[in-house]
N, C-alpha and C positions, 0 to 999 in steps of 0.2 A: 859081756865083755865089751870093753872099750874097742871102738872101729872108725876109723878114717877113709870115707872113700870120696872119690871126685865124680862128678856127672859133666860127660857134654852131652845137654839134651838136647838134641839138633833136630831140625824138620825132618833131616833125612836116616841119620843113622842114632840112637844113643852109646855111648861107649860108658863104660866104669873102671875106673881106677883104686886098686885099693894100696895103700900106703903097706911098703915091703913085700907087698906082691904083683905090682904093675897092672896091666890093662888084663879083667878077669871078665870083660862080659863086651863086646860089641854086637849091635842087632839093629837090625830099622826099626826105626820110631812108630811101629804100627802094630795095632791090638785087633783082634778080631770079635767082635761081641750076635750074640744069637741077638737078636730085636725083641723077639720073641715073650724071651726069658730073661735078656737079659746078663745073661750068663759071658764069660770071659772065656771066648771057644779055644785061642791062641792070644800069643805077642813073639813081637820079633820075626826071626826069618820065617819060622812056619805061619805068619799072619799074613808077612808079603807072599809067599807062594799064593795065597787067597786070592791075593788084588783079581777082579776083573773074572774072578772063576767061583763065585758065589753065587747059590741061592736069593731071592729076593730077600727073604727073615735073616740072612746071615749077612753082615756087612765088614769090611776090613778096613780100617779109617787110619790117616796119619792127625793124631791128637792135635799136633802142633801145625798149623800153617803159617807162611811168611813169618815165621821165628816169631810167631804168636801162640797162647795156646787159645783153640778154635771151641776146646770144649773141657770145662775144668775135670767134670768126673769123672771123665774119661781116661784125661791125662792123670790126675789121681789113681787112678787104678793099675796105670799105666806103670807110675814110678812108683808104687807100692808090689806091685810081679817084680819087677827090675830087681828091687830092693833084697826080696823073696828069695831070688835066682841067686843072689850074691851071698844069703846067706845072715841077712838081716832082719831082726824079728822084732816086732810094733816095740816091744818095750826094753829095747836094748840103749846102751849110749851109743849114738852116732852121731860124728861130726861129720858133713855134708857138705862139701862144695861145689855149685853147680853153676855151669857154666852156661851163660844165655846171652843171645844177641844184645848190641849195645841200644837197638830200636825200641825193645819193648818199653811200654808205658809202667809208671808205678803199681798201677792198680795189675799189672801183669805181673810185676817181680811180687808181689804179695799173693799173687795165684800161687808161681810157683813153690814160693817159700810155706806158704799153709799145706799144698800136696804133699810139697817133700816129710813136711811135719805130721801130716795124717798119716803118712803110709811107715812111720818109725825111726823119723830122722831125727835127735832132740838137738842138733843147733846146725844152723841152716846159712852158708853165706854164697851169697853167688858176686860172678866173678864175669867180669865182658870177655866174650869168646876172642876179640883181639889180642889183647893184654895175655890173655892165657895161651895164645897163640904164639905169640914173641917169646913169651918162657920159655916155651915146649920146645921152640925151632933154636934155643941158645943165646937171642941176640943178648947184646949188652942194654938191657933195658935202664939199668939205675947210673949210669953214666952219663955226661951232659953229651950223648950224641943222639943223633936222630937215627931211628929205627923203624922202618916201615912195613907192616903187615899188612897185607888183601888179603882176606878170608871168606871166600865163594864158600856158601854152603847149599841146602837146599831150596832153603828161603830165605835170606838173605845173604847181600854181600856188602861186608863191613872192609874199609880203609881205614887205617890208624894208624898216625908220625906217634911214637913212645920215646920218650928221653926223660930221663932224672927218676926214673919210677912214677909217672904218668902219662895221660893221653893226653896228647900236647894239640891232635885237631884232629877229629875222628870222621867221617864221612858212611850212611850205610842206609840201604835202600832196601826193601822190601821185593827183593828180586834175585833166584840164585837159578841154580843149575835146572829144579822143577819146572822153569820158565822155558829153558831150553828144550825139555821135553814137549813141553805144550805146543810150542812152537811148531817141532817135528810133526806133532800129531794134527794139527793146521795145516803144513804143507801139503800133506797126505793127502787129504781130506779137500781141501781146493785146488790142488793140480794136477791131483791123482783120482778123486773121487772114490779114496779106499777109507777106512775106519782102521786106526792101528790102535792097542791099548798104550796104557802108563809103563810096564815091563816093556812090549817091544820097542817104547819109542828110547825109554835109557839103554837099550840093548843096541840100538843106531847111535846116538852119541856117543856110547864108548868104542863102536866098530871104526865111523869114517866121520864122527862129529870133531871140529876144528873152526879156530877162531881167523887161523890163517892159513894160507899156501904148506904145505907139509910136506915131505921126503914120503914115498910108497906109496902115494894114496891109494885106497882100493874103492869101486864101487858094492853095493850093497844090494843083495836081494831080500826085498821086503813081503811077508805076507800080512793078508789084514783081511777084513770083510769091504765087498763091493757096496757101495751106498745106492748106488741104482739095483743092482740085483738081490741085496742080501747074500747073496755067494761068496765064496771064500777066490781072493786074488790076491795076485803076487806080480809087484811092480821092481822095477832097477832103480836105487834112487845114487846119483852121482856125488862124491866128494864135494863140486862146489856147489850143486844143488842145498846140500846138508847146509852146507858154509851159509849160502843166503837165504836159506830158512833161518837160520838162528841169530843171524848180522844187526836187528835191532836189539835183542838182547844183550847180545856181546857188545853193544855200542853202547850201553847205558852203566853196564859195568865198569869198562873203561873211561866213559865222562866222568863218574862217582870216584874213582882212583883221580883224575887232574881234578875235581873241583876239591877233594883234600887236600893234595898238593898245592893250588892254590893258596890252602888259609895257613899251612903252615909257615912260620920263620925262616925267612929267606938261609939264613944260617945252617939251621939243620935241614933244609931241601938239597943244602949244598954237599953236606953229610952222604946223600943218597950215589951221589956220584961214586963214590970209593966202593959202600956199604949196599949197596940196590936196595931193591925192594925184594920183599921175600911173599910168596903168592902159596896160602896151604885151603885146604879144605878141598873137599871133596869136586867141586865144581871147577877149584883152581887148576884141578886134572886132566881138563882141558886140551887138546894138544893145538897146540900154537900160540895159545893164551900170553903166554911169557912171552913168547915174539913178538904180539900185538902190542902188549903193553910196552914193551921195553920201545917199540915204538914211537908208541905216542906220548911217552914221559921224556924218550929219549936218556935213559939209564938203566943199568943192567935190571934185569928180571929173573931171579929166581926160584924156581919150586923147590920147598923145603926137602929134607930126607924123605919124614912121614906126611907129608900134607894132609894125610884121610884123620890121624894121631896125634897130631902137634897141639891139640885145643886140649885133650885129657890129658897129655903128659905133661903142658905147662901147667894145669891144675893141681897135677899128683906132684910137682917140685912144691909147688905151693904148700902142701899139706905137707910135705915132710921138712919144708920151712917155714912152718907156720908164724912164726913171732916176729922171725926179720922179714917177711914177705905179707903181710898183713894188711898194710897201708894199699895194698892193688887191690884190696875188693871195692863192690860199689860201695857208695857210700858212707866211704873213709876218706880220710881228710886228703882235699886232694881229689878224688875219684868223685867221678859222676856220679 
């Protein structure tokens, strides 16, 4: 049977869309394999519970890095479970939209596009998480106005002015919310001299993690291992503590958002005053992010409805408008 589904295959989370039944599968982008054998232990959320609580032979990996993928056979096996989970079998017809950062190289978008084909997909189009990000959130994309999307994910964060049905000046760095983590886990570790993992440190970014000043802050009790002892300790780490732990990251995010704005048409910048900017993905979740930026752009900032959703469900409009929406994949006239 004929099947339509959409992929956002993100560093951090994969979601799938299937056309007349909406989003039917969201999981983190992480597979769990024995070394060993070889063997496919877990994927998804039961792979992340692994992170950091594995045996040596057992390892839990995120396929994709900086909205790269880091390791093809992996991620191949990756999106052929995915595929499995939703119901798709190697020799079915499937039309496949997948949704990947606007950074990756050719020789990348051809990774993906041959995984997706190994693992049962028989026509493959991918699609800039931007542009599918503006659909999802409503803007008026095919209009001669300007429309601007930040889309923080895990590993990267992409800026995109969209008018007439393309990307009119895109901006996008190999830097998302995983960064912010790593950071936390730095802090730790040089002013605390504690060792925190990858789960506790995004467990402090969503507690009191902020890009500005916030309404209720709270401070944070932390456990981790003592790096002089090996012992297990537990430190207080404070709101603005967190804040300038993470303040060079958030700072390059925000450059990446003005040097977009920058190359855009004074015209449709001017667009942005009425219409803002609209900030989804997962790292967009931010709190204060929106403040920051509205700052330093100086016009409104807002977080879409679904920010975590807006990248699969401008895919899944795509696909249930396939013929007048076509022209937005890469590669099409007009697109990157």
């Amino acid at each position: 049977m004929a099947r339509d589904l959409a992929i956002d295959l993100g560093t951090a989370n994969t979601l799938v869309f299937e056309s007349g039944r909406g989003i039917v599968l969201n999981e983190p982008s992480v597979i769990a394999l024995n070394e060993k054998s070889g063997d496919v232990l877990a994927v998804g959320h039961e792979a992340w519970q692994m992170i950091g609580r594995t045996p040596a032979h057992i390892v839990a990996v995120r396929p994709l890095r900086k909205g790269a993928i880091t390791d093809f056979d992996t991620t191949q096996r990756m999106i052929r479970l995915i595929l499995q989970r939703v119901g798709v079998g190697r020799f079915g017809r499937t039309r496949v939209v997948i949704c990947v950062p606007s950074v990756i190289t050719a020789v990348e978008r051809r990774a993906v596009t041959e995984a997706a084909r190994r693992a049962g997909a028989s026509d493959v189009r991918l699609l800039e998480q931007p542009m599918a990000a503006a659909i999802g959130a409503g803007l008026p994309i095919h209009e001669p106005i300007g429309s601007m999307v930040v889309d923080i994910g895990g590993g990267t964060s992409e800026t995109a002015m969209i008018s007439l049905g393309g990307i009119v000046s895109i901006k996008a760095i190999r830097l998302g919310s995983f960064e912010i983590d790593n950071a936390l886990q730095a802090f730790a570790r040089r002013h605390h001299g504690v060792a925190i993992g990858e789960r506790t440190s995004e467990e402090i970014k969503i507690a009191i993690g902020s890009a500005w000043p916030v309404e209720n802050e709270m401070r944070a009790e932390i456990r981790g291992r003592d790096l002089a002892s090996g012992l297990p300790r537990t430190f207080v780490l404070e709101p603005g503590q967190a804040r300038g732990a993470i303040e060079e990251v958030v700072a390059a995010m925000v450059e990446s958002v003005l040097d977009c704005l920058s190359e855009a048409p004074p015209e449709l910048a001017q667009d942005l005053i009425h219409n803002g900017i609209h900030l989804v993905g997962g790292g967009g979740m931010l709190r204060g992010l929106d403040s920051r930026l509205s700052d330093a752009t100086k016009v409104p900032v807002r977080v879409v409805a679904a920010p975590l959703e807006a990248v699969v469900l401008g895919a899944g409009r795509v696909l249930e408008n396939f013929d007048s929406l076509s022209g937005v994949f890469m590669g099409s006239r007009g697109q990157r």
